[in-house]
GUNU-579462 format. One record per residue: residue number from 1; residue in one letter; chain; y, x, z of N, C-alpha, C, O in turn. Coordinates in nm, 2 decimals. Atoms other than C-alpha are relative to their C-alpha. Layout:
<pts>
PT  pos  code  unit  nnorth   neast     nup  canorth  caeast    caup  cnorth   ceast     cup  onorth   oeast     oup
PT  NUM     A     A       Y       X       Z        Y       X       Z       Y       X       Z       Y       X       Z
...
</pts>
This chain:
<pts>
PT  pos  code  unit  nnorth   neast     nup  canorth  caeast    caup  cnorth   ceast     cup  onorth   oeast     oup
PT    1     X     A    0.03    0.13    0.06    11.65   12.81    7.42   -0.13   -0.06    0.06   -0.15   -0.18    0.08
PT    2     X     A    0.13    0.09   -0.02    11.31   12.77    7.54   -0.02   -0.05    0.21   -0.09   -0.12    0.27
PT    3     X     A   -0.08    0.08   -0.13    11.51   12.73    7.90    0.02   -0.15    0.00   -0.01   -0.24    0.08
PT    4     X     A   -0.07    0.10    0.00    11.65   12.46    7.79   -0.10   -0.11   -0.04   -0.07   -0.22    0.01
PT    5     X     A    0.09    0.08    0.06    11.36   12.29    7.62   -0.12   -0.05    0.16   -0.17   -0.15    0.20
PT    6     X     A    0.05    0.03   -0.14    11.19   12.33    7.98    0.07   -0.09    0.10    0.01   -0.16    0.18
PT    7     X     A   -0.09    0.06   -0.11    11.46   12.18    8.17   -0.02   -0.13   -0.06   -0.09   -0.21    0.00
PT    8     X     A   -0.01    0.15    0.09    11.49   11.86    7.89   -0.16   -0.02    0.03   -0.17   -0.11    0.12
PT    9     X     A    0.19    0.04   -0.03    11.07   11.82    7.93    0.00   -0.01    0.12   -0.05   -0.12    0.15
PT   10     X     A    0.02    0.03   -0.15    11.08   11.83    8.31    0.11   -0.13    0.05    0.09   -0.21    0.14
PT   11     X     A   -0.14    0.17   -0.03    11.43   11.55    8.31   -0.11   -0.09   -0.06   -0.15   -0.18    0.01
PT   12     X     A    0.05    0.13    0.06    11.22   11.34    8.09   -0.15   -0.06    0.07   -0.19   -0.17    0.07
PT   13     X     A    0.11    0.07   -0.07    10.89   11.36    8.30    0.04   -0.03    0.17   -0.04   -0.05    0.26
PT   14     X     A   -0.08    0.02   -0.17    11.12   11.31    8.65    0.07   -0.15   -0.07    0.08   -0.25    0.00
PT   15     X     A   -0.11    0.16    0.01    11.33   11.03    8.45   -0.15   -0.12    0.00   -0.15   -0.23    0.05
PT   16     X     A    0.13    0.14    0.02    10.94   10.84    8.36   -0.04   -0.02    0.16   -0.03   -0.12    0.23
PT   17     X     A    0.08    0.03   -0.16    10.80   10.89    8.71    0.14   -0.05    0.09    0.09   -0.14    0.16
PT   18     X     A   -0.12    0.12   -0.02    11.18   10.72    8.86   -0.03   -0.10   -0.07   -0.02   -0.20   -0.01
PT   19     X     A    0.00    0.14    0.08    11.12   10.48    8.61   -0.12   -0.06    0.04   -0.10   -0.18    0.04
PT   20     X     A    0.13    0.06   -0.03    10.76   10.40    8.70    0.02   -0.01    0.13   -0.01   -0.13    0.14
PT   21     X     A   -0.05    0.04   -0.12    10.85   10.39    9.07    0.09   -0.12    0.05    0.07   -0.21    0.14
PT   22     X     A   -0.08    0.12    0.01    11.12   10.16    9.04   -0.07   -0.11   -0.04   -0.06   -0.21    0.03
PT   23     X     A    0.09    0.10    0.03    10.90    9.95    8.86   -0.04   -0.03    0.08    0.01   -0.13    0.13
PT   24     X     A    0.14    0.07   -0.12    10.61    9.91    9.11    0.13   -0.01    0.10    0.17   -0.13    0.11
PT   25     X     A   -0.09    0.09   -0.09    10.90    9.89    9.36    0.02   -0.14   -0.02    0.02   -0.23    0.06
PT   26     X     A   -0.08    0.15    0.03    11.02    9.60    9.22   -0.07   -0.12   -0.04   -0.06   -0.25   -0.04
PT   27     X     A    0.18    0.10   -0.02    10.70    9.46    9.17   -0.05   -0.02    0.13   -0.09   -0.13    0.19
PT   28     X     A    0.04    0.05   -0.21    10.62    9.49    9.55    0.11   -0.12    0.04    0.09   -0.22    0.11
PT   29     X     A   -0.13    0.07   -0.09    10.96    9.32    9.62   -0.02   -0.16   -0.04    0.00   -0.26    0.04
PT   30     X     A    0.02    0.12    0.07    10.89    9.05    9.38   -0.11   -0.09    0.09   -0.10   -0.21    0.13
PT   31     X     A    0.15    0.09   -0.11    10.53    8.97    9.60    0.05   -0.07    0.12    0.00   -0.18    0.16
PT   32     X     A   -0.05    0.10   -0.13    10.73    8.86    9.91   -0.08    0.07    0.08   -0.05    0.17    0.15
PT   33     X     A    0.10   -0.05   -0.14    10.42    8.91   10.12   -0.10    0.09   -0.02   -0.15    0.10   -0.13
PT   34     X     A    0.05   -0.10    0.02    10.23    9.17   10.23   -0.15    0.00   -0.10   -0.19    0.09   -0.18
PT   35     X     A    0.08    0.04    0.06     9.93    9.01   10.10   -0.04    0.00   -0.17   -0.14    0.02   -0.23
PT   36     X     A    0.00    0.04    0.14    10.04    8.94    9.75    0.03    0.14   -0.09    0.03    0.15   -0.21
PT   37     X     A   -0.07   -0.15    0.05    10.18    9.33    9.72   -0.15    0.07    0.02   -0.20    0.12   -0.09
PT   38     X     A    0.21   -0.03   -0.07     9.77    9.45    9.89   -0.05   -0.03   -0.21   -0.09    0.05   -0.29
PT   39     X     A    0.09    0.07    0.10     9.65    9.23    9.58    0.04    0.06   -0.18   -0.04    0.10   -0.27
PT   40     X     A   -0.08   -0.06    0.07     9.89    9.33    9.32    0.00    0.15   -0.04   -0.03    0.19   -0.15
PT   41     X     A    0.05   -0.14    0.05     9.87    9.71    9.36   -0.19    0.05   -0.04   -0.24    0.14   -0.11
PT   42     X     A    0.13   -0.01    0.05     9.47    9.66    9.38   -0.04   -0.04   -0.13   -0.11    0.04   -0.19
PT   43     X     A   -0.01    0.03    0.15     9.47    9.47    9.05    0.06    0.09   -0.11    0.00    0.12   -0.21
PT   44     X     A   -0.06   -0.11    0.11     9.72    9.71    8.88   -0.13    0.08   -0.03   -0.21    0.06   -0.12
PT   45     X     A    0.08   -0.10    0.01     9.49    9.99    8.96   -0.17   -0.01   -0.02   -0.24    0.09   -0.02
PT   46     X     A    0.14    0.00    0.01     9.15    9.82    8.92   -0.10    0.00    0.13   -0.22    0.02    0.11
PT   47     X     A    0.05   -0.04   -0.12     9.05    9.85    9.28   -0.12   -0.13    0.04   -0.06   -0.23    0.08
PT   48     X     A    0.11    0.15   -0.03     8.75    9.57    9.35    0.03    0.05    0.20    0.08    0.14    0.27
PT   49     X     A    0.02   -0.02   -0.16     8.70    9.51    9.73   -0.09    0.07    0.08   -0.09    0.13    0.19
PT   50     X     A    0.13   -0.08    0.01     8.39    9.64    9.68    0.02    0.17    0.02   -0.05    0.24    0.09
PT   51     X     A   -0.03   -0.15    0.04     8.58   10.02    9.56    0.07    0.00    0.21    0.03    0.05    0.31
PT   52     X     A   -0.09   -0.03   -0.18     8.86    9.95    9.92   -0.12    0.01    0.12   -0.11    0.10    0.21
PT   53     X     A    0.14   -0.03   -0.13     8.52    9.91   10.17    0.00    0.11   -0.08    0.11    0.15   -0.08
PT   54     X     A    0.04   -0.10    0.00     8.38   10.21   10.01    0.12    0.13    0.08    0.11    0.20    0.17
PT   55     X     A   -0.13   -0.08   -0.10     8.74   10.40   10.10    0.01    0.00    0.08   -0.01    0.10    0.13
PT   56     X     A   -0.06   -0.02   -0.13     8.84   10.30   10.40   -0.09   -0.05    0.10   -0.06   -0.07    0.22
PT   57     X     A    0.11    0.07   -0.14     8.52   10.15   10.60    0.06   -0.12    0.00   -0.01   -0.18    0.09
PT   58     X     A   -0.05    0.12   -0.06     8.71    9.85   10.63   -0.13   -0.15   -0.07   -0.19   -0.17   -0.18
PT   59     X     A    0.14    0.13    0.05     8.44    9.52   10.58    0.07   -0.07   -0.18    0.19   -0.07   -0.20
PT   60     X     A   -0.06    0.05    0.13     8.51    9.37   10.22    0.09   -0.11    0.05    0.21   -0.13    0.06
PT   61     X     A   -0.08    0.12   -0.06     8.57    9.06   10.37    0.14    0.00    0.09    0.22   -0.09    0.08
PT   62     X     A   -0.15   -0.01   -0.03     8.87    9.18   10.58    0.11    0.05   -0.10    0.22    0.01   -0.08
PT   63     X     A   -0.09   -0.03    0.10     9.05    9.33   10.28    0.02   -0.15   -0.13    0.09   -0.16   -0.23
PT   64     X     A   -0.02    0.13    0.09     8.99    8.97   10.11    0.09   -0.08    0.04    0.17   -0.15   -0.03
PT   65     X     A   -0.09    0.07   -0.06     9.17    8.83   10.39    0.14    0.02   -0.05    0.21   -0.07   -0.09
PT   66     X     A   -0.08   -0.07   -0.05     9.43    9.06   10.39    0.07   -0.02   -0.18    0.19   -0.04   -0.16
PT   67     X     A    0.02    0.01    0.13     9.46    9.03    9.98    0.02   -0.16   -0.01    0.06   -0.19   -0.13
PT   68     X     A   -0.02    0.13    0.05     9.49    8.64    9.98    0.06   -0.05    0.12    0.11   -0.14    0.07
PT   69     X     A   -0.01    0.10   -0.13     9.59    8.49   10.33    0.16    0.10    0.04    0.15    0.20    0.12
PT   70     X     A   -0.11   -0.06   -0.03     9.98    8.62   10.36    0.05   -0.01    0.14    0.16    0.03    0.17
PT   71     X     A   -0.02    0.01   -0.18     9.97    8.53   10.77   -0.06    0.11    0.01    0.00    0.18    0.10
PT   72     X     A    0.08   -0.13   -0.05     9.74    8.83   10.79    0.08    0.14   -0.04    0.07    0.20   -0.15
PT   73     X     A   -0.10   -0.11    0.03     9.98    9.10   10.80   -0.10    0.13    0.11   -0.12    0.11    0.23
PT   74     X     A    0.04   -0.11   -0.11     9.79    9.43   10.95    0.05    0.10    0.06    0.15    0.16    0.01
PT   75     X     A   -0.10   -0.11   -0.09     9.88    9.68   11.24    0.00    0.09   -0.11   -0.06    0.10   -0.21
PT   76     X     A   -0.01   -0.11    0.07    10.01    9.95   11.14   -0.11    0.13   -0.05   -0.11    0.20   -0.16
PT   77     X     A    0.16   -0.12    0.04     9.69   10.21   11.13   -0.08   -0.06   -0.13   -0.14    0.01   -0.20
PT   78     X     A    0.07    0.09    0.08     9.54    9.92   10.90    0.07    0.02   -0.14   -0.01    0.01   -0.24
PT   79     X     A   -0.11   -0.01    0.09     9.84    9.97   10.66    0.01    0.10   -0.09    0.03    0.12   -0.22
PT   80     X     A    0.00   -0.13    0.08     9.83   10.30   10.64   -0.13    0.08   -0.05   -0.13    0.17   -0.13
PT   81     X     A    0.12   -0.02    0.06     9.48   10.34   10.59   -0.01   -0.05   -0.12   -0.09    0.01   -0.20
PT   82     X     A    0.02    0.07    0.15     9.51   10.10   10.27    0.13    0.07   -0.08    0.11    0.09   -0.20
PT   83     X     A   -0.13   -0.11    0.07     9.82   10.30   10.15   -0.08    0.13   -0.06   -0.09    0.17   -0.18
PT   84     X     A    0.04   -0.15    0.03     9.66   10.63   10.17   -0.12    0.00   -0.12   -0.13    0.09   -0.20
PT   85     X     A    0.12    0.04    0.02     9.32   10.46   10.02    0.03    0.01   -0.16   -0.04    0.07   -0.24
PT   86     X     A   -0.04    0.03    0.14     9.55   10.35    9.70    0.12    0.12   -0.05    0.21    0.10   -0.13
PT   87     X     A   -0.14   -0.14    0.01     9.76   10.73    9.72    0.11   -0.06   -0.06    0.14   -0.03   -0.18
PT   88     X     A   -0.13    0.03    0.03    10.07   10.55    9.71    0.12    0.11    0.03    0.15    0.16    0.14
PT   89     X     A   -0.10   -0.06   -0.07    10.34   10.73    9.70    0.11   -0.04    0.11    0.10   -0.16    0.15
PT   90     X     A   -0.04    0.04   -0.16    10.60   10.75   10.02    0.08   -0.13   -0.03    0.10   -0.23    0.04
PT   91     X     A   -0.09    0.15    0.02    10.82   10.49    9.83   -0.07   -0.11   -0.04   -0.01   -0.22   -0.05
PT   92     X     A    0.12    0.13    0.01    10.58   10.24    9.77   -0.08   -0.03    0.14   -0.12   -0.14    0.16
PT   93     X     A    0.06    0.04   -0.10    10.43   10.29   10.11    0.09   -0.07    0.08    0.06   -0.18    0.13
PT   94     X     A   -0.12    0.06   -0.11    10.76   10.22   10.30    0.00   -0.16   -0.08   -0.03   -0.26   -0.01
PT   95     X     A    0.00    0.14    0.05    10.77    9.92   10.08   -0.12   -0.08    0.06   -0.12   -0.19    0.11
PT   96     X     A    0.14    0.09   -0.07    10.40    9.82   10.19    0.04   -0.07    0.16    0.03   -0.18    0.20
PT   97     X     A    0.00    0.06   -0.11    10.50    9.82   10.55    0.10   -0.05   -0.01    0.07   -0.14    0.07
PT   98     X     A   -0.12    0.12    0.00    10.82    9.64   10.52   -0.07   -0.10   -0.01   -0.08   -0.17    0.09
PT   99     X     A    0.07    0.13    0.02    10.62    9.38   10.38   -0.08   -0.03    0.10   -0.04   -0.14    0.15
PT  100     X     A    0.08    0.02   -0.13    10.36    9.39   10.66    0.11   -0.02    0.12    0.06   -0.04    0.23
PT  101     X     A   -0.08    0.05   -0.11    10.67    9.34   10.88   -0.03    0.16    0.12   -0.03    0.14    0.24
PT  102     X     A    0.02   -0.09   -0.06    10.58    9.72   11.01    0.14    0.07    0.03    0.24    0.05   -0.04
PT  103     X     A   -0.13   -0.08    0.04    10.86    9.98   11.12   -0.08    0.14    0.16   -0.15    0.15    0.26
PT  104     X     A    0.07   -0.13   -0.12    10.79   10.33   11.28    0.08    0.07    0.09    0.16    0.16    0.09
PT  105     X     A   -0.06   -0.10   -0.15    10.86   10.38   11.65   -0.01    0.16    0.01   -0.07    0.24   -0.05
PT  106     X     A    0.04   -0.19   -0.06    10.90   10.73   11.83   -0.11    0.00    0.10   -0.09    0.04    0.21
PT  107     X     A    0.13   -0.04   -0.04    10.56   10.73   11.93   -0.08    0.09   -0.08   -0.06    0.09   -0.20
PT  108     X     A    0.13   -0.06    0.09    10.28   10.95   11.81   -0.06   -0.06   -0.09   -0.03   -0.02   -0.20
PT  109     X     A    0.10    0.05    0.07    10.06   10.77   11.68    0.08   -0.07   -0.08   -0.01   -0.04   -0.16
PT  110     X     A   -0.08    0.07    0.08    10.33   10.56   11.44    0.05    0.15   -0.03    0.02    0.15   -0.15
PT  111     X     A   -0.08   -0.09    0.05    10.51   10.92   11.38   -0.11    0.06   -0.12   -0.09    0.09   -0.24
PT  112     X     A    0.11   -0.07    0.09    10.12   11.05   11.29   -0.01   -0.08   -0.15   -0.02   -0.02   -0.26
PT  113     X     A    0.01    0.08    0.10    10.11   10.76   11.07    0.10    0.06   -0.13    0.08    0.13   -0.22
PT  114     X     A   -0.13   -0.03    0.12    10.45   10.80   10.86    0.00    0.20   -0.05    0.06    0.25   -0.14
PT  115     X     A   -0.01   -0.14    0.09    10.36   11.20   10.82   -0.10    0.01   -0.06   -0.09    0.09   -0.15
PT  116     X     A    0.05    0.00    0.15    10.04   11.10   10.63    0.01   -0.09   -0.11   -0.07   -0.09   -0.21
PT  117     X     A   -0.02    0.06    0.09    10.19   10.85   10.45    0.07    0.11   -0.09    0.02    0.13   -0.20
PT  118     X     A   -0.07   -0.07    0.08    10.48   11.12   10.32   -0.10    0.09   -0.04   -0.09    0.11   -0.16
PT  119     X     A    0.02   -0.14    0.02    10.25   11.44   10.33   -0.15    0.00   -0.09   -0.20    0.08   -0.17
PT  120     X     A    0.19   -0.03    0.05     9.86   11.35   10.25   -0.04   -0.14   -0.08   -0.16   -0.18   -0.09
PT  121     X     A    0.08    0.10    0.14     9.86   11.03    9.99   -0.06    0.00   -0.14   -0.12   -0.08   -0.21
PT  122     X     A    0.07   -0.06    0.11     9.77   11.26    9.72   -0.20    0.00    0.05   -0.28   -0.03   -0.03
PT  123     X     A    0.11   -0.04    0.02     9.43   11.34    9.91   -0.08   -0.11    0.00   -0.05   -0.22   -0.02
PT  124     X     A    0.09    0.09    0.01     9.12   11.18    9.93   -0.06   -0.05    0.15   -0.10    0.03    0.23
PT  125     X     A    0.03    0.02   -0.15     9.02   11.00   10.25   -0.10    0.08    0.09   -0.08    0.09    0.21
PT  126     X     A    0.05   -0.11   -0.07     8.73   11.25   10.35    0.09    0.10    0.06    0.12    0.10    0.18
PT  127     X     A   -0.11   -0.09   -0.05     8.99   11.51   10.36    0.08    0.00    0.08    0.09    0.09    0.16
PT  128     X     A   -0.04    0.04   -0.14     9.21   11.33   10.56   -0.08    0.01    0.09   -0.06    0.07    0.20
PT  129     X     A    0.06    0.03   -0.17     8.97   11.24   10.80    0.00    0.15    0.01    0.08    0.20    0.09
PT  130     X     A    0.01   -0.10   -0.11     8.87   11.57   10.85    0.08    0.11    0.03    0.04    0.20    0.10
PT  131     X     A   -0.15    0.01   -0.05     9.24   11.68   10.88    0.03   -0.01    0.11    0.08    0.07    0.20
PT  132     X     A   -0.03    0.06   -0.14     9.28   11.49   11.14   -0.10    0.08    0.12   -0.05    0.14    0.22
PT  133     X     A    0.14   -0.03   -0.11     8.93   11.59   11.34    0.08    0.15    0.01    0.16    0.17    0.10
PT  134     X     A   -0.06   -0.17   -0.01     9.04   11.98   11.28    0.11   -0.01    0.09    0.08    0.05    0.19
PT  135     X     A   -0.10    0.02   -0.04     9.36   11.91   11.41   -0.01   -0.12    0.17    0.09   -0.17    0.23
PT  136     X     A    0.03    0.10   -0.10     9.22   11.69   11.70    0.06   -0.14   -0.01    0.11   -0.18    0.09
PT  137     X     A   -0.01    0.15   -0.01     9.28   11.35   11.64   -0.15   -0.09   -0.05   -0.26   -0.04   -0.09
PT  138     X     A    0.08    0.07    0.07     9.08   11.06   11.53   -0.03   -0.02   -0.13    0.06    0.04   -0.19
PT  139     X     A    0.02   -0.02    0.18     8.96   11.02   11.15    0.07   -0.16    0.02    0.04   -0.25    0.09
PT  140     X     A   -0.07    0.14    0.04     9.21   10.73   11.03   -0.10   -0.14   -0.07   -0.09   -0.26   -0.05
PT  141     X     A    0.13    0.08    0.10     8.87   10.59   10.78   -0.07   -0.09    0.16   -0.09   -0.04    0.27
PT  142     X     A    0.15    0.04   -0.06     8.62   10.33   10.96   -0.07    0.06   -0.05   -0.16    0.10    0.03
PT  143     X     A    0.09   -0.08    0.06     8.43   10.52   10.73   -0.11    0.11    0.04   -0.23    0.12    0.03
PT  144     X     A    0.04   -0.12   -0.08     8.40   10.83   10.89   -0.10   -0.05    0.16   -0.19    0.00    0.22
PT  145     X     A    0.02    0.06   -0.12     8.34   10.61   11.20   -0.20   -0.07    0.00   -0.28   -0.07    0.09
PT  146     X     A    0.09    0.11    0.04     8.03   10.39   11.02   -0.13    0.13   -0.07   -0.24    0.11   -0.10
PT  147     X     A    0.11   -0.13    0.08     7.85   10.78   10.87   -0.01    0.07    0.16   -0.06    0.19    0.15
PT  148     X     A    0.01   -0.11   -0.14     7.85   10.93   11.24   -0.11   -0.05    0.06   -0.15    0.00    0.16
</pts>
């Protein structure tokens, strides 16, 4: 019995988190542009421009752009640095870059991208970066770039 009470509690917290996914999906789809989806998940979550500079190094003023001016679609590294920043998960990220008009070649650097969008949106951007450094790459953060 207390099988069963486990299985029905784990369907109902897998059926809320589908259902809360779908949601924000369909809230991204609704934004149209990447801009308005940027703005939207920042709002949901309370993010000021002020909190995204402190995450990602990026200048306030470019994340204002990027948040109101829907021509300003960013490369891909730009994308996934604000993805990672707001630990979206992978279906909400694919959604971001859709919107940004992104799609991931068989290059490195786009492959690197799409395996910390799926594998490392839980962590915290320190960690990433120094992920990456361990592993020889660059730190994805201006951050890391702006404390050196």
């Amino acid at each position: 019995m207390a099988q069963k009470a486990k299985r029905s509690a784990a369907q109902s917290s897998l059926s809320r988190d589908l259902a809360r996914l779908m949601n924000e999906i369909t809230k991204l789809r609704q934004s149209v542009t990447f801009s308005s989806a940027l703005d939207y998940l920042m709002t949901s979550r309370e993010i000021t421009n002020d909190a995204m500079e402190e995450r990602t190094g990026l200048c306030r003023d470019t994340i204002s752009r990027y948040r109101t001016q829907p021509e300003k679609d960013p490369p891909l590294k730009t994308v996934t640095l604000l993805c990672l920043a707001l630990h979206l998960e992978p279906e909400l990220s694919d959604e971001m870059l859709r919107l940004a008009g992104r799609n991931i070649r068989a290059v490195r650097n786009d492959i690197l991208c799409r395996k910390l969008l799926r594998e490392k949106y839980a962590w915290e951007m320190d960690d990433i970066d120094a992920y990456l450094i361990a592993e020889g790459f660059d730190p994805i953060s201006k951050r890391y770039k702006l404390a050196s």
